[in-house]
VOBA-1610 file (N, C-alpha, C; in pm, whole numbers, padded with zeros to 5 digits, always signed):
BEGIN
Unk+11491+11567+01625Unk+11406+11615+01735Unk+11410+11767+01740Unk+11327+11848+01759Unk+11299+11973+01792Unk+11340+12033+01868Unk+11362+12136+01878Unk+11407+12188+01993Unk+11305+12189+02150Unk+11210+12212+02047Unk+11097+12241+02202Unk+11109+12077+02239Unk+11077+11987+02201Unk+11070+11815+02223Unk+11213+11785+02294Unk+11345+11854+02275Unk+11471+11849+02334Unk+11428+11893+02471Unk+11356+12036+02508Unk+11310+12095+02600Unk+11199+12002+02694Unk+11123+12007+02640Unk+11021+11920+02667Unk+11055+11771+02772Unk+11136+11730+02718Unk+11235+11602+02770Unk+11334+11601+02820Unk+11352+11760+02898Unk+11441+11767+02980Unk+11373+11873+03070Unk+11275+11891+03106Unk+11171+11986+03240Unk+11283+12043+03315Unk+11368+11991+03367Unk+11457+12087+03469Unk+11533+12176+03369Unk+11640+12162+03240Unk+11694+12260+03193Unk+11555+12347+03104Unk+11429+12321+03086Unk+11342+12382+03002Unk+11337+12436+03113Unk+11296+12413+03217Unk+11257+12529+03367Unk+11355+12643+03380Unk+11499+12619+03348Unk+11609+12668+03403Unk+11654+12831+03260Unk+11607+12750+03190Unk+11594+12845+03086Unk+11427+12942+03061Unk+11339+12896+03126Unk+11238+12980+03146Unk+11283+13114+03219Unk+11311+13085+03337Unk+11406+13176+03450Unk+11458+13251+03402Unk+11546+13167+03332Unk+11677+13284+03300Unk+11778+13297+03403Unk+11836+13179+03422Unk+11906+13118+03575Unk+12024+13246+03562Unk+12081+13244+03468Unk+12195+13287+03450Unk+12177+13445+03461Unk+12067+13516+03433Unk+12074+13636+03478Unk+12035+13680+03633Unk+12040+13612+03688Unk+12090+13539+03882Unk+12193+13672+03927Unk+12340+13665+03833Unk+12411+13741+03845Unk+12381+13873+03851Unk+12252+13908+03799Unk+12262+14072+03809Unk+12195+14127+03948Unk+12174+13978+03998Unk+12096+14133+04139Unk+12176+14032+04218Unk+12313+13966+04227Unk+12419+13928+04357Unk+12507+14020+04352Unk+12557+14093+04309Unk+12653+14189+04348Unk+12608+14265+04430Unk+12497+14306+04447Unk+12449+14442+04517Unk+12428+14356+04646Unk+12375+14236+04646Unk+12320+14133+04787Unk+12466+14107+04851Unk+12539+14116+04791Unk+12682+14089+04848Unk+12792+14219+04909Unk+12746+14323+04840Unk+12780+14422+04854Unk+12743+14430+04996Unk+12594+14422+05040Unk+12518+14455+05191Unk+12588+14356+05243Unk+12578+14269+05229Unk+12629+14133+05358Unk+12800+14190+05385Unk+12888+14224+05281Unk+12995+14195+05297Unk+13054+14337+05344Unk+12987+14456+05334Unk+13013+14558+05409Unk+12956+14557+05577Unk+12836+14447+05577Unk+12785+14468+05697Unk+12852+14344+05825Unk+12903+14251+05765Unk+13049+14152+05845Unk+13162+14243+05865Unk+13169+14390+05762Unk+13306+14450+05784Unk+13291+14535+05903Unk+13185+14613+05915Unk+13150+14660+06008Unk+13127+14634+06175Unk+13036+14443+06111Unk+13054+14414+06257Unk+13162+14330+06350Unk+13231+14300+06240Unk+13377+14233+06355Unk+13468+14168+06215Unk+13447+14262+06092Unk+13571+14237+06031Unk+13589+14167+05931Unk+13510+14000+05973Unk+13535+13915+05882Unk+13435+13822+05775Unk+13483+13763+05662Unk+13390+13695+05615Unk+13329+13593+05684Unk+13190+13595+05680Unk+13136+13474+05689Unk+13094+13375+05614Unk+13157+13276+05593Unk+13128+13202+05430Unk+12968+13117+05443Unk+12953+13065+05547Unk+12830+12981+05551Unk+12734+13120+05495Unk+12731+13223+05595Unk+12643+13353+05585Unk+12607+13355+05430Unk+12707+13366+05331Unk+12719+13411+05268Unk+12642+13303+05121Unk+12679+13201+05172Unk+12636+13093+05089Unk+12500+13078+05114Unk+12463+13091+05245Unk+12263+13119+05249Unk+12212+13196+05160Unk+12318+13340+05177Unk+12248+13452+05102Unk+12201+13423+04987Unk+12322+13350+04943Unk+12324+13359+04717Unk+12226+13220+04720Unk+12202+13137+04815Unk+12074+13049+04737Unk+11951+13117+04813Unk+11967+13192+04926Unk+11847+13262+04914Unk+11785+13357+04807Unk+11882+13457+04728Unk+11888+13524+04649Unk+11835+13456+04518Unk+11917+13319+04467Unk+11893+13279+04340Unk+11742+13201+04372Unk+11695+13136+04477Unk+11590+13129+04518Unk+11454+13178+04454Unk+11459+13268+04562Unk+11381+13376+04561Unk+11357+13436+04414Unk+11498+13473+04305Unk+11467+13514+04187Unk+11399+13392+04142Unk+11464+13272+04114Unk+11336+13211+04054Unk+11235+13188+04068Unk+11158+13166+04178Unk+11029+13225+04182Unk+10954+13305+04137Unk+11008+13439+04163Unk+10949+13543+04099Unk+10948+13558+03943Unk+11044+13482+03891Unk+11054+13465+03727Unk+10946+13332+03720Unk+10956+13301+03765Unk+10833+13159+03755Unk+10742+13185+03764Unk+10700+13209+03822Unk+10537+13326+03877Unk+10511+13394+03768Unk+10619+13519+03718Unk+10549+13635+03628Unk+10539+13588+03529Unk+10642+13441+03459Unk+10572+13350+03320Unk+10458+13301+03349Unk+10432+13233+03465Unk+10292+13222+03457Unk+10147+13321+03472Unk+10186+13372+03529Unk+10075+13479+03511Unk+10062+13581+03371Unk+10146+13612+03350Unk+10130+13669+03250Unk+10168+13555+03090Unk+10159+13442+03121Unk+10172+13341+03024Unk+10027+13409+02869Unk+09953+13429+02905Unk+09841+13500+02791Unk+09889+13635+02737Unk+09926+13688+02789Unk+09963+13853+02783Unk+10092+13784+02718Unk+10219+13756+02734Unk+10317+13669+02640Unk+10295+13613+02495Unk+10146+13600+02500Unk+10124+13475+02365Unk+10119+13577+02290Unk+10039+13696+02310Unk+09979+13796+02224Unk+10053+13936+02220Unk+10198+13924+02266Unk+10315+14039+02229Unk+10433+13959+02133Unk+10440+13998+02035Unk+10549+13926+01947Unk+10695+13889+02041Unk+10706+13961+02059Unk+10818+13921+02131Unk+10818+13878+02231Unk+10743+13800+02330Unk+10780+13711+02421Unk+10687+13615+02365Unk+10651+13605+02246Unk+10560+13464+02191Unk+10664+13358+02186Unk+10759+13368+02161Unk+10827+13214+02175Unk+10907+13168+02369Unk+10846+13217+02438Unk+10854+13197+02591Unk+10806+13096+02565Unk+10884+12998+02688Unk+10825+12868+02687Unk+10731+12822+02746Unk+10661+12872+02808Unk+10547+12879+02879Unk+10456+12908+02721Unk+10453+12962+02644Unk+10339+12999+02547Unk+10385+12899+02408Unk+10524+12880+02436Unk+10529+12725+02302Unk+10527+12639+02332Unk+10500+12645+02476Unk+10492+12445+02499Unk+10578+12389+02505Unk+10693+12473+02537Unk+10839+12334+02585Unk+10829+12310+02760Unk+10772+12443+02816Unk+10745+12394+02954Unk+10581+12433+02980Unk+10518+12323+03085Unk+10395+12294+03081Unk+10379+12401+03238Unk+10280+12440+03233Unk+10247+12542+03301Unk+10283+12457+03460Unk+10252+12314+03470Unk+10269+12209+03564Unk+10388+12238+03614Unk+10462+12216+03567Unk+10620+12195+03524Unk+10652+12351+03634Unk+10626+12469+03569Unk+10705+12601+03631Unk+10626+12598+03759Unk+10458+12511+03795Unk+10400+12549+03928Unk+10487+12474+04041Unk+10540+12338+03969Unk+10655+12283+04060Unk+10759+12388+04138Unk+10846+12391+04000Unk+10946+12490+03969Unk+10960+12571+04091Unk+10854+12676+04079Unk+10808+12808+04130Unk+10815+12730+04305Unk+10753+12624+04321Unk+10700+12594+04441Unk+10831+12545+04502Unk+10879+12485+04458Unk+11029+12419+04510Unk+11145+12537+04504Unk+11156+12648+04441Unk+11246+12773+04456Unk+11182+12802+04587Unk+11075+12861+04604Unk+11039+12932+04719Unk+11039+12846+04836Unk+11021+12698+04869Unk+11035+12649+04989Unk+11195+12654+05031Unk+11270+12674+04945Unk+11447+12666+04904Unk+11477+12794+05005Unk+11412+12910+04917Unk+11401+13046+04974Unk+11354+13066+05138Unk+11260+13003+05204Unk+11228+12979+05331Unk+11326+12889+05405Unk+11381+12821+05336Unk+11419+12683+05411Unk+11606+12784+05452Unk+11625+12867+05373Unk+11782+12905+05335Unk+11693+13023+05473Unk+11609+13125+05442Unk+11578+13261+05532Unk+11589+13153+05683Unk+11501+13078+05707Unk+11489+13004+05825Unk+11647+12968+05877Unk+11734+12933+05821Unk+11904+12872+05847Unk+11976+13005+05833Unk+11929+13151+05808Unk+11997+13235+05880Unk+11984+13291+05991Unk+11836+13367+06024Unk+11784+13357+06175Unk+11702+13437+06190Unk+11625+13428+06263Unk+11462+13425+06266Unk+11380+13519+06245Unk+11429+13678+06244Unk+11404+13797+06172Unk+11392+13776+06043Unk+11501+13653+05977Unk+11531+13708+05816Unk+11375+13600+05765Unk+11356+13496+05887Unk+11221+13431+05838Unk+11089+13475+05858Unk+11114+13546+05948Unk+11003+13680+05994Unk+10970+13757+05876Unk+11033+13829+05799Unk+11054+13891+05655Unk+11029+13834+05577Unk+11043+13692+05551Unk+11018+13648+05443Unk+10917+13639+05331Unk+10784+13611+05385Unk+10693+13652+05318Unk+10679+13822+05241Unk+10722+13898+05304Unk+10768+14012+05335Unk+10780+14036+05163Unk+10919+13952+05161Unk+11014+13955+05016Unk+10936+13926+04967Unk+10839+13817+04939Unk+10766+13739+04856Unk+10643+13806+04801Unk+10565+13838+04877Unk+10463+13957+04828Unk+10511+14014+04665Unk+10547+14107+04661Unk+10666+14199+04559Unk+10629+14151+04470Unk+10710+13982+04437Unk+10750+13924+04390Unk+10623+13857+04308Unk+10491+13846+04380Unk+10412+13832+04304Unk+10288+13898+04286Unk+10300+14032+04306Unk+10220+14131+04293Unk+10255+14209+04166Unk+10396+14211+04117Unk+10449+14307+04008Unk+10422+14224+03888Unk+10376+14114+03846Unk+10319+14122+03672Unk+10158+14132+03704Unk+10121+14125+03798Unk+09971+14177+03824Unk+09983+14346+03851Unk+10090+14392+03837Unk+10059+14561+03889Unk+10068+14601+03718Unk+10085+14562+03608Unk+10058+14594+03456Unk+09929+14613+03450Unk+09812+14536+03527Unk+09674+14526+03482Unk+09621+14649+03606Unk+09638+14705+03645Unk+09600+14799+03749Unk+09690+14899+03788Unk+09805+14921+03713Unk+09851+15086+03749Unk+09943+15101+03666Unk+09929+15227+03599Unk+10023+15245+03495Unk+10198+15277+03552Unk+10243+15212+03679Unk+10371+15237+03731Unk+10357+15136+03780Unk+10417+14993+03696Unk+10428+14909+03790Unk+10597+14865+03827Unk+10656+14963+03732Unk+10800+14933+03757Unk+10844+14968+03899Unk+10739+15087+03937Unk+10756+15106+04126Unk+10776+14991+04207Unk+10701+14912+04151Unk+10664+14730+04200Unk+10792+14636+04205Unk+10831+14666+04054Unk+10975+14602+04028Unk+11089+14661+04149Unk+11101+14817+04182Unk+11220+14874+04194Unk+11211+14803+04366Unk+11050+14768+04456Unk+11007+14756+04545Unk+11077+14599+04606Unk+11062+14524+04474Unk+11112+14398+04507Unk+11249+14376+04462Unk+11316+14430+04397Unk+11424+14445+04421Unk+11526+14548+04498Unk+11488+14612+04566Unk+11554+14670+04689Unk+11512+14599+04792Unk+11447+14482+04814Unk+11437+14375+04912Unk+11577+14311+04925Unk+11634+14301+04833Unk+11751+14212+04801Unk+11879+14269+04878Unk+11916+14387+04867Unk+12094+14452+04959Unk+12012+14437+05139Unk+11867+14460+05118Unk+11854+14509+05301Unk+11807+14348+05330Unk+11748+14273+05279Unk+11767+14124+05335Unk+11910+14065+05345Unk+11988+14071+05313Unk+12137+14064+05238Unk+12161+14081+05406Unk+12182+14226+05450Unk+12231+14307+05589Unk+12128+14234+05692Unk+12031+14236+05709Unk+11974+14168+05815Unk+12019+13999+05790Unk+12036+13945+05721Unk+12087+13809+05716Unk+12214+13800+05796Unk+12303+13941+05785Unk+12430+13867+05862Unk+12454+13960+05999Unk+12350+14038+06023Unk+12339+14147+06173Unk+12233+14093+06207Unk+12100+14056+06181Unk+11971+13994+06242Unk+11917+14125+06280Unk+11941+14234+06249Unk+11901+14359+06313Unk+11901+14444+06139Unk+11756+14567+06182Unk+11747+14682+06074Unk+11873+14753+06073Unk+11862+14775+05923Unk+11949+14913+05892Unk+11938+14980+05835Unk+11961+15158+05838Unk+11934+15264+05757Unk+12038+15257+05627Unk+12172+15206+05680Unk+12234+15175+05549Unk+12243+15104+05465Unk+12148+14950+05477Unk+12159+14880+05378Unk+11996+14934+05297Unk+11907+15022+05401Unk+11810+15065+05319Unk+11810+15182+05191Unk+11941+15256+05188Unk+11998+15339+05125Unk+12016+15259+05016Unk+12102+15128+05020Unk+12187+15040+04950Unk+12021+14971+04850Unk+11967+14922+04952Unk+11844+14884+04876Unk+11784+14979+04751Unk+11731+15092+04822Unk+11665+15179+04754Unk+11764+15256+04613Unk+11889+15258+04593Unk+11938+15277+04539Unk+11950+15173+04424Unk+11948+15003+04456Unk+11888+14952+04372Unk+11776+14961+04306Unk+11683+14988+04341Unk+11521+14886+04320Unk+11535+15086+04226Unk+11547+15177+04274Unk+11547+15292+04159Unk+11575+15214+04064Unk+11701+15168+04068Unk+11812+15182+03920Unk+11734+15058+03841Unk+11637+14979+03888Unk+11613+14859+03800Unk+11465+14911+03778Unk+11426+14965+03844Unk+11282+15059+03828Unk+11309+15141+03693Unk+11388+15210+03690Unk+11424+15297+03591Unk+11491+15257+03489Unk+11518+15118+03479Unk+11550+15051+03367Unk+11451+15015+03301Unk+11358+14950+03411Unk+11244+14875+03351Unk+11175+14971+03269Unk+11160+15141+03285Unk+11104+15216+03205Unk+11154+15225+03046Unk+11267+15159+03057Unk+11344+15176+02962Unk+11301+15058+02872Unk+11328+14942+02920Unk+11272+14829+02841Unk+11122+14831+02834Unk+11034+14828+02899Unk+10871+14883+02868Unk+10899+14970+02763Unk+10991+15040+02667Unk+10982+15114+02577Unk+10904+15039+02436Unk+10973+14942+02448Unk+11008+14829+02317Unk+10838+14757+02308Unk+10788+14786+02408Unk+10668+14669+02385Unk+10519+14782+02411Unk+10559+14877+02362Unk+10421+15025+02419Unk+10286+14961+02310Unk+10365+14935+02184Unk+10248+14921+02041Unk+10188+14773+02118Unk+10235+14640+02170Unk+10144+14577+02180Unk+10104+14591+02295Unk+10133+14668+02409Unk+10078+14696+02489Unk+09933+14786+02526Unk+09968+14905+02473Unk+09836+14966+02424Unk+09738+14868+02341Unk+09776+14774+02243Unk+09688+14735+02184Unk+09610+14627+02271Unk+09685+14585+02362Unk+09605+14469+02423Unk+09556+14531+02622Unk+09597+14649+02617Unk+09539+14775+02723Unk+09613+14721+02824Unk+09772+14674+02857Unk+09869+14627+02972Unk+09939+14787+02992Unk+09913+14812+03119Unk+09976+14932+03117Unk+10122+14914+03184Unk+10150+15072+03163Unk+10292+15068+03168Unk+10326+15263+03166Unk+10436+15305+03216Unk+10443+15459+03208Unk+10492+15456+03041Unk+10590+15403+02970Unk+10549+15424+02844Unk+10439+15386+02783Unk+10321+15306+02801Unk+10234+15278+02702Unk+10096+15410+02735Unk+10140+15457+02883Unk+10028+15571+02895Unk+10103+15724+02885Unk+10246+15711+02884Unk+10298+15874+02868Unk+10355+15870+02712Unk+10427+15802+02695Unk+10512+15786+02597Unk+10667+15777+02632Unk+10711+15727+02490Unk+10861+15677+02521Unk+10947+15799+02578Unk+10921+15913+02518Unk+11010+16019+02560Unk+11003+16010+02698Unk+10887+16023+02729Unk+10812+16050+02834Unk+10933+15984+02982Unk+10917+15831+02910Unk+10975+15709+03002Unk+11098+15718+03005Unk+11178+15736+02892Unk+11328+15770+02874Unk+11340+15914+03012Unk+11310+15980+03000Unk+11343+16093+03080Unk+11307+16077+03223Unk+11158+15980+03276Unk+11156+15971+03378Unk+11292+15830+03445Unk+11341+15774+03312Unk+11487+15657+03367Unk+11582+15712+03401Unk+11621+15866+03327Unk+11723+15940+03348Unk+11721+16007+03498Unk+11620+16003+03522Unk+11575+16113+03689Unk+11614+15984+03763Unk+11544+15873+03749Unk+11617+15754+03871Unk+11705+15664+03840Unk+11803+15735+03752Unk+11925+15651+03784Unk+12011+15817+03803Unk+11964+15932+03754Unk+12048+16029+03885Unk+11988+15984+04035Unk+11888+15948+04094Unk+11910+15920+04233Unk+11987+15797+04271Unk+11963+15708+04195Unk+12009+15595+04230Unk+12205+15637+04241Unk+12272+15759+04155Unk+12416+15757+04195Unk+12411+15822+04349Unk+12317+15925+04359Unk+12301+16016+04453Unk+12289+15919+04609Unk+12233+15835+04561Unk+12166+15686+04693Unk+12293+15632+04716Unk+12371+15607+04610Unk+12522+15498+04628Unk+12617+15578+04658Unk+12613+15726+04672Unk+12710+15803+04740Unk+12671+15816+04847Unk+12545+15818+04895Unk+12481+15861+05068Unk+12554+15730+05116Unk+12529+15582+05045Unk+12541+15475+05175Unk+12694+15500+05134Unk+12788+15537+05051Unk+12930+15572+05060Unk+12961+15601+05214Unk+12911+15748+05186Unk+12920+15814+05323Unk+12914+15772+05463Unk+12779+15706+05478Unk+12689+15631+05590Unk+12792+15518+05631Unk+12874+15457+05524Unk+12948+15329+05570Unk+13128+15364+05559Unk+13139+15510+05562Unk+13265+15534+05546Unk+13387+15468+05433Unk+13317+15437+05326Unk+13371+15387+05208Unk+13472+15488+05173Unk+13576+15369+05090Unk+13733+15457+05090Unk+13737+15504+04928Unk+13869+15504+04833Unk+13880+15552+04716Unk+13805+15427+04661Unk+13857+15367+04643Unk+13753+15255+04554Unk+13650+15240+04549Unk+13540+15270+04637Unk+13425+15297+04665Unk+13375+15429+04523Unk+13467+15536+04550Unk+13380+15617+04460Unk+13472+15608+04323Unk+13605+15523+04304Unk+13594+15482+04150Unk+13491+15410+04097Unk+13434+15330+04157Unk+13325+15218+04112Unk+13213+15328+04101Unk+13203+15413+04150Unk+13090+15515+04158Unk+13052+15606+04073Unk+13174+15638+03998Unk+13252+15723+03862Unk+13179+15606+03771Unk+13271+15486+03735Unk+13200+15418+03638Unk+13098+15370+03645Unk+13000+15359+03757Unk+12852+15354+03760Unk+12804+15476+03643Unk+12814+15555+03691Unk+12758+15735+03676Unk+12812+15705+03491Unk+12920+15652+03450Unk+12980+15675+03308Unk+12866+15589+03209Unk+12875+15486+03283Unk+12788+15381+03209Unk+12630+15416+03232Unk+12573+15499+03312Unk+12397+15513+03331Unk+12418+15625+03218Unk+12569+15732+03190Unk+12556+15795+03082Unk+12521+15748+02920Unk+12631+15642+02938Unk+12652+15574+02815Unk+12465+15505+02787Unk+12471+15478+02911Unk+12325+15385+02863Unk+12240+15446+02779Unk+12203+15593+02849Unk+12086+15694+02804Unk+12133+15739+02635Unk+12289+15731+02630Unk+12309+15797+02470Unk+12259+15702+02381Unk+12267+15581+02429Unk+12199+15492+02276Unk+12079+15431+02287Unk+12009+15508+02383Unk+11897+15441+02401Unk+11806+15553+02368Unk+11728+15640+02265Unk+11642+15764+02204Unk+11508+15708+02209Unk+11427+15803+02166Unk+11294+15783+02140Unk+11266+15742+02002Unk+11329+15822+01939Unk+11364+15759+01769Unk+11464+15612+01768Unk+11513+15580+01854Unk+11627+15436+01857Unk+11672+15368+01898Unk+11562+15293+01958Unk+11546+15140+02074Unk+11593+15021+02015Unk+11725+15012+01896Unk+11792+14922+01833Unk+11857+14877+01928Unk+11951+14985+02056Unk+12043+14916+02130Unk+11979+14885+02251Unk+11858+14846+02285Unk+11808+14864+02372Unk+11828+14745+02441Unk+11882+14644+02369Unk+11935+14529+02472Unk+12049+14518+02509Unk+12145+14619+02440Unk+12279+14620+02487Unk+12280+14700+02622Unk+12167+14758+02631Unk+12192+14840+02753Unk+12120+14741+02882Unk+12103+14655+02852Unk+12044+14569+02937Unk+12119+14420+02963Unk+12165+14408+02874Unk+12260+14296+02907Unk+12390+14315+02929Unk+12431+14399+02819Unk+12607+14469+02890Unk+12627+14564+02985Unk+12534+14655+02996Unk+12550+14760+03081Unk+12486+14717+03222Unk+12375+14709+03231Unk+12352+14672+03375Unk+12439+14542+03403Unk+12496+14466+03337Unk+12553+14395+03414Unk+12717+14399+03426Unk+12726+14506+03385Unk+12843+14608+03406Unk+12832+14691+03508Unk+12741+14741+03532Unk+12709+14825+03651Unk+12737+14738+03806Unk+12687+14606+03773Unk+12687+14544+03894Unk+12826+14493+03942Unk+12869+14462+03821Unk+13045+14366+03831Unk+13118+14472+03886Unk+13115+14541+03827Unk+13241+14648+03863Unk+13177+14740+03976Unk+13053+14807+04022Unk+13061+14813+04149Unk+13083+14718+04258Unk+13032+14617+04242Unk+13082+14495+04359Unk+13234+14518+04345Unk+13301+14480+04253Unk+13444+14448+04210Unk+13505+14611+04313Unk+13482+14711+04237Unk+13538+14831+04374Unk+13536+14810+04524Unk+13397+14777+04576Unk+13333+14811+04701Unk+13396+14652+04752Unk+13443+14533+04659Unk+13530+14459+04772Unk+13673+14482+04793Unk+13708+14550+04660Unk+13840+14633+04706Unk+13840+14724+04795Unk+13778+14803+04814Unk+13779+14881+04892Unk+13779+14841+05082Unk+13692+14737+05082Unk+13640+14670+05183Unk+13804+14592+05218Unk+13846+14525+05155Unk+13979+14436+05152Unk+14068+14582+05226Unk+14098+14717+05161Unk+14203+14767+05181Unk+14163+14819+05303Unk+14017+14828+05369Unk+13981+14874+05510Unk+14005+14803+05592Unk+14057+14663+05594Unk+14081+14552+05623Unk+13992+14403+05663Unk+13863+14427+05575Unk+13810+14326+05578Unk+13893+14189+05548Unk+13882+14058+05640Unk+13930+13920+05653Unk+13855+13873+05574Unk+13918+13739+05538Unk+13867+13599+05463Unk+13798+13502+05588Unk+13814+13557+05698Unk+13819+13468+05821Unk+13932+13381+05913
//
């Protein structure tokens, strides 16, 4: 049997691997980061139910939006070499199959916002927009990673209103300091796909400036994005561990930019699979040490 026919005959793990379930992990550290500084703040302790809404609201919500942008951009996929074997364009999952998918994440996503409280369901649509406006912002503006950085800084400030029910300027710091740093990644990976992009007219800031171009505008927002994670430092009175994790943020957005050239997009997935998800482990990993030695509880 085939692999796709293995796939095929199993719709939930072919769905689960459309997604990309497992890269889930890269935008919970930062969602945890907000919730778990914003329980420290307001009386100390963990809240575990809180917390368990969050991460299936979170993993939620991402699949959707990964469900959605395979389908929409399922044509635009067939005709770039490299996402031609997506399963949406080989036929191990049926376009049926991810409209489920897609539809059952997001009622998950409402059903989890609704069981934290009634602001965070107020917002919700809110989040969702983003989420399916950014593989439609390729066909109408050459910055659609703005789109990306937009819906993912939804993620630390839904995070904080989930466990205060109330706005905050600091988890909007926390936000925006994300949705840069994945904005400015995404310029980075849009590097790799400019030739079939131009050829099939999907824009993108590399396919209308050029790679240099994009490399240098990633380097400008991931300097704000350290500049953003030292303000909410400040804003939330974060201790030493706070700005060790902050050091090896800043080491690794270095490391990223050295092997990633205009002449030499070979490592260009190492900086995307090891490094950003290095970035996230080990800032979470500081900022709950840190949080622990301020004396955040287990409950």
């Amino acid at each position: 049997m085939t692999s796709d026919a293995q796939a095929t005959s199993n719709p939930v793990r072919a769905f689960l691997r459309l997604v990309m379930i497992e890269h889930s992990v890269f935008a919970l550290p930062f969602a945890y980061i907000a919730a778990l500084t914003a329980m420290f703040l307001d009386d100390g302790r963990v809240h575990w139910w809180e917390l368990l809404l969050i991460t299936v609201a979170m993993v939620s919500l991402r699949t959707f939006a990964m469900a959605a942008n395979r389908i929409i951009d399922r044509e635009i996929d067939a005709r770039n070499p490299r996402t031609a074997g997506r399963e949406l364009v080989t036929g191990a999952v049926s376009v049926r199959t991810a409209q489920i998918g897609a539809a059952v994440s997001l009622a998950v996503f409402l059903g989890a916002a609704a069981l934290l409280n009634p602001l965070c369901l107020a917002l919700a649509p809110a989040a969702v927009v983003p989420m399916v406006v950014y593989p439609y912002g390729k066909r109408f503006t050459d910055f659609p990673h703005a789109i990306l950085g937009l819906a993912q800084a939804i993620g630390p400030i839904g995070a904080w209103i989930a466990v205060t029910g109330t706005w905050s300027w600091e988890a909007v710091l926390l936000g925006l300091a994300v949705g840069i740093w994945i904005g400015g990644f995404d310029l980075i990976f849009g590097c790799q796909d400019v030739a079939a992009d131009r050829a099939e007219g999907v824009r993108s800031v590399p396919a209308r400036f050029g790679i240099a171009a994009a490399l240098y505008g990633a380097r400008v927002a991931h300097g704000v994005t350290v500049l953003l994670l030292a303000w909410f430092g400040v804003a939330t009175g974060a201790g030493l561990p706070w700005w060790a994790g902050l050091a090896l943020v800043t080491a690794a957005f270095a490391y990223e930019h050295a092997i990633v050239r205009p002449g030499d997009l070979s490592r260009l997935n190492r900086a995307f699979f090891t490094v950003n998800g290095f970035i996230g482990m080990a800032l979470f990993a500081c900022a709950l040490a840190d949080l622990a030695l301020r004396g955040l509880s287990a409950g």
